[in-house]
C-alpha positions as CSV (number, residue, x, y, z in Angstrom):
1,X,-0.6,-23.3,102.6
2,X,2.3,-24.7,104.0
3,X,4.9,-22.4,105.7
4,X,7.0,-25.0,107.8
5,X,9.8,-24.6,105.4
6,X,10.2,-20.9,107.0
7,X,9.9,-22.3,110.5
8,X,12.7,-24.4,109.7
9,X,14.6,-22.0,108.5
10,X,13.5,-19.2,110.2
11,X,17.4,-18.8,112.6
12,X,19.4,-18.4,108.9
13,X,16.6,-15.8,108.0
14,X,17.1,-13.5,110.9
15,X,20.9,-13.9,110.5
16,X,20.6,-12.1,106.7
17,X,17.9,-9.9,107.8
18,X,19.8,-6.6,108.8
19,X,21.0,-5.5,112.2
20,X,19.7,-4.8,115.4
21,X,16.4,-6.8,114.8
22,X,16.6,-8.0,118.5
23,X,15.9,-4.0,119.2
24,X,12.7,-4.3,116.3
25,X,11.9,-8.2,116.8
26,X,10.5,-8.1,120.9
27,X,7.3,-9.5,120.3
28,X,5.5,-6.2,121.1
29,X,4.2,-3.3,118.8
30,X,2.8,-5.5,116.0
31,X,6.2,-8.2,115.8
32,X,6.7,-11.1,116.3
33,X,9.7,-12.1,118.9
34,X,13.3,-12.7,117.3
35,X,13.4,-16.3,118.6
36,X,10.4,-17.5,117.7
37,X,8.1,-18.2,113.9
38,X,4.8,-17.5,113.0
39,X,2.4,-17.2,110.7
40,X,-1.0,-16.0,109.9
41,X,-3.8,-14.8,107.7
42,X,-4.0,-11.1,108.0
43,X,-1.6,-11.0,111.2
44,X,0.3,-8.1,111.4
45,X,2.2,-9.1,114.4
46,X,3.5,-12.4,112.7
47,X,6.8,-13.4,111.0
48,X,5.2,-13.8,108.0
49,X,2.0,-12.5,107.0
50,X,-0.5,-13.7,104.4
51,X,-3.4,-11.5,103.2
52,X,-6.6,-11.8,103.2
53,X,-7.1,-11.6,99.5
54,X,-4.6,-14.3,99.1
55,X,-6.3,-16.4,101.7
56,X,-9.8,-16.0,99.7
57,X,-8.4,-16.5,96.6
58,X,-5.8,-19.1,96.8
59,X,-3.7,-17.2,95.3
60,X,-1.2,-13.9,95.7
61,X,1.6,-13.0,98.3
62,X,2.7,-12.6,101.5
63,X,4.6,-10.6,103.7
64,X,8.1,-11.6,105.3
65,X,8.1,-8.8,108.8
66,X,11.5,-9.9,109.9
67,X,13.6,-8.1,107.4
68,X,14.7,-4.9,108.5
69,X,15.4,-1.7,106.8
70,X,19.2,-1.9,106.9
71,X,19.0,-5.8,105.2
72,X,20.8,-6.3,102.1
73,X,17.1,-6.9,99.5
74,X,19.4,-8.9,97.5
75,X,20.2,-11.3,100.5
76,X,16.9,-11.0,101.9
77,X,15.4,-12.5,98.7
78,X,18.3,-14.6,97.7
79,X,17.0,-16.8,101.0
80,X,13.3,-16.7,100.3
81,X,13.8,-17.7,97.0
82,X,16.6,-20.7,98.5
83,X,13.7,-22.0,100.6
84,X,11.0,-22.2,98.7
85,X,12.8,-23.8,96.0
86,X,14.4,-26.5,98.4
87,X,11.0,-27.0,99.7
88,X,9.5,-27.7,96.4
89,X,12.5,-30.0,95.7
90,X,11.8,-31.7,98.7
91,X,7.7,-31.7,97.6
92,X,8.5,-33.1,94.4
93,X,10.5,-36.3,95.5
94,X,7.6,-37.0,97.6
95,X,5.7,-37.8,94.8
């Protein structure tokens, strides 16, 4: 599973993802900090979390944490949808 493409555009991401989300995003309380990008099978305090199902199964969803409540959802997936499609844009010229 590759997540990098998040990483790289993890600062774009928190800038659509709603306000105050340096008050939600410390690091502390199941979070992940604001400045920084993680990832992880059944990781509640990462950026982004993948579940176990999908990690047995090779197959299913994950979780985006940054967004908050106050994001616009349109936005929010308007910019998940932007980078995986650049990534598998990228992916495909590879090969």
């Amino acid at each position: 599973m590759q997540l990098n493409c998040y990483k790289k555009k993890h600062s774009e991401h928190i800038a659509l993802y709603g306000e105050d989300n340096h008050l939600r995003l410390t690091g502390a309380h199941e979070t992940q900090s604001i400045h920084k990008f993680s990832w992880g099978f059944a990781d509640r305090g990462a950026s982004i979390r993948v579940t176990r199902e999908t990690q047995d199964k090779k197959r299913g969803y994950l979780e985006d944490r940054r967004p908050a409540a106050n994001s616009d959802p349109y936005n929010v997936c308007g910019m998940i949808a932007k980078t995986c499609v650049q990534e598998s844009k990228k992916s495909l010229k590879k090969h």
